[in-house]
C-alpha positions as CSV (number, residue, x, y, z in Angstrom):
1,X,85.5,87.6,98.3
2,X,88.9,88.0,99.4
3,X,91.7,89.8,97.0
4,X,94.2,88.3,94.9
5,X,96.7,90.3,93.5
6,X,97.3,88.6,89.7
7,X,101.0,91.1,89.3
8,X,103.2,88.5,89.8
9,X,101.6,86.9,86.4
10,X,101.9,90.5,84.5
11,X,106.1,90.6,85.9
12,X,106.3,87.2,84.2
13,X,104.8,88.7,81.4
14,X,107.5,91.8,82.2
15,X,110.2,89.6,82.4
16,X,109.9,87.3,79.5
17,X,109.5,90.9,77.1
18,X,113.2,91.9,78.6
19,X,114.4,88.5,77.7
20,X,113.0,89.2,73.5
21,X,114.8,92.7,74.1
22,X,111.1,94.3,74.3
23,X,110.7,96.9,77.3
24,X,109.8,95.0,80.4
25,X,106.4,95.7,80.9
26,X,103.6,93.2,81.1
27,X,99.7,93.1,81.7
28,X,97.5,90.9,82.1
29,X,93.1,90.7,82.3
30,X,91.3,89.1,84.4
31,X,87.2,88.3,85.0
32,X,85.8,86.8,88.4
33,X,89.8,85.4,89.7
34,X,90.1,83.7,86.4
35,X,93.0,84.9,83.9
36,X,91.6,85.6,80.4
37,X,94.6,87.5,78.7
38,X,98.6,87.7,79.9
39,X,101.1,89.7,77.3
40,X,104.4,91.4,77.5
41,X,105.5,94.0,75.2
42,X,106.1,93.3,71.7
43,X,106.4,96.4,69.5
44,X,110.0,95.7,68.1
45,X,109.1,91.9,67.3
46,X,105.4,92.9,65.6
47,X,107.1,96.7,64.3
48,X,104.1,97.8,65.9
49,X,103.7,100.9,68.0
50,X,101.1,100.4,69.3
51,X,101.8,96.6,70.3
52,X,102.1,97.3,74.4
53,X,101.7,94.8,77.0
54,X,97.8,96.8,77.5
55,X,96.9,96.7,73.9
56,X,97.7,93.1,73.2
57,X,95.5,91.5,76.8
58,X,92.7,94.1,75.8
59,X,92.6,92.6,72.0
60,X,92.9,89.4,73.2
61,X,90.0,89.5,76.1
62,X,87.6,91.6,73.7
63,X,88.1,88.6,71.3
64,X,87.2,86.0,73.8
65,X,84.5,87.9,75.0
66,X,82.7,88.8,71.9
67,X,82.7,92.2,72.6
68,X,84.6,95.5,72.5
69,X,83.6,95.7,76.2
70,X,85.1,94.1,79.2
71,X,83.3,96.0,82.1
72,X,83.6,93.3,85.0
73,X,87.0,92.2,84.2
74,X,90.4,93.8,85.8
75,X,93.7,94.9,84.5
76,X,97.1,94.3,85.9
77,X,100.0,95.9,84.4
78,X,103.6,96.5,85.5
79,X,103.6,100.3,84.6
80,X,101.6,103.5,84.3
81,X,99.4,102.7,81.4
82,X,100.3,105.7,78.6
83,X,98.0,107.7,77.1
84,X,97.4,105.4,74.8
85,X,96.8,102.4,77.2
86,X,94.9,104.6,79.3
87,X,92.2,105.7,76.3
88,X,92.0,101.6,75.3
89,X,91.3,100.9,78.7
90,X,88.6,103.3,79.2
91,X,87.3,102.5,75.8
92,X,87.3,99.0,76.7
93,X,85.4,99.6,80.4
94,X,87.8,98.0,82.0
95,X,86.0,97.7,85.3
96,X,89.5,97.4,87.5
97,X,93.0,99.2,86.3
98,X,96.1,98.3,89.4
99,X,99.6,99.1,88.2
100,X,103.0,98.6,89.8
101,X,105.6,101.5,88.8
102,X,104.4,104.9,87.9
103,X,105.1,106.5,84.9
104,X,106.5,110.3,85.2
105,X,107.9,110.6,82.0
106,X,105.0,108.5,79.7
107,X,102.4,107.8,82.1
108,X,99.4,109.1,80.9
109,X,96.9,107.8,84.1
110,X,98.6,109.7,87.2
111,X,101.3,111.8,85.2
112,X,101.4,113.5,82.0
113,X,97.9,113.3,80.1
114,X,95.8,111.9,83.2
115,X,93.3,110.7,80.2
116,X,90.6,109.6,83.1
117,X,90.4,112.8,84.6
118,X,89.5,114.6,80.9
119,X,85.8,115.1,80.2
120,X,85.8,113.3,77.0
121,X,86.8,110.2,78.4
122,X,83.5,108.6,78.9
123,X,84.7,106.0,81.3
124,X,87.1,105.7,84.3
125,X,87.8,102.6,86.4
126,X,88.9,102.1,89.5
127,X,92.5,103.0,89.9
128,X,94.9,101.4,92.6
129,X,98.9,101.5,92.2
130,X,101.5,100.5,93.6
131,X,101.3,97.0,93.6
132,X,104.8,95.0,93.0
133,X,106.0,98.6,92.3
134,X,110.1,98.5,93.7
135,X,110.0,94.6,91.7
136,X,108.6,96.5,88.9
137,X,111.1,99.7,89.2
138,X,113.5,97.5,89.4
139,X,113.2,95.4,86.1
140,X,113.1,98.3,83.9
141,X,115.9,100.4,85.8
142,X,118.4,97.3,85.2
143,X,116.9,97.0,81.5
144,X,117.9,100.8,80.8
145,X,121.2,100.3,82.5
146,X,121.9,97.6,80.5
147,X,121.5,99.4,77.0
148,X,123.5,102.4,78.0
């Protein structure tokens, strides 16, 4: 099986959030090539904290699925996951985590927290970054700029 990257979809995802004045970072889940969940960021618009891009596909693919496990499937996500994000996906079993910009301030994957590398986190998928990761960098640097 050869690999398709599915980040362009999650900086759509990125891009439309910038455009409702949410931070620009989107996600999306995938199973078997096949795109089960895409979200942006929506905290401000729900008042929700914990409404990120990561939270929203991983509600949204447990729903379809039937279950509050989503081994087999893959997430794509503009940013360093957060703690947060990060203890979702592992609760989830994400099989697949790949994300574009990392996250020194909030990250909580490869920076800050490095929830998957903690003992009590009972699952860890496979992580790959980089992907899309100047595109990425480059949305939210000129979203920033623009609020200053």
């Amino acid at each position: 099986m050869t690999f398709r990257s599915h980040m362009d979809i999650a900086l759509d995802q990125a891009r439309a959030a910038a455009l409702r004045g949410e931070v620009p970072v989107g996600a999306v889940i995938v199973r078997d090539g096949r795109v089960i969940a895409a979200a942006g960021n929506r905290t401000r618009e729900l008042s929700d904290p914990t409404a990120h891009a990561e939270m929203l596909v991983i509600r949204e693919a447990c729903r379809i699925a039937g279950s509050e496990r989503l081994g087999g499937h893959d997430l794509y996500v503009t940013l360093e996951p957060c703690p947060m994000c990060a203890a979702a996906i592992a609760a989830a079993r994400i099989g697949r985590l790949y994300y574009a910009a990392s996250d020194p301030k909030s990250g909580g994957v490869a920076h800050g927290a490095r929830v998957f590398s903690h003992p009590q986190c009972h699952h860890t998928p496979e992580v790959y970054d980089g992907l899309a990761e100047t595109e990425a960098a480059t949305l939210l640097r000129d979203f920033f700029a623009g609020r200053r």
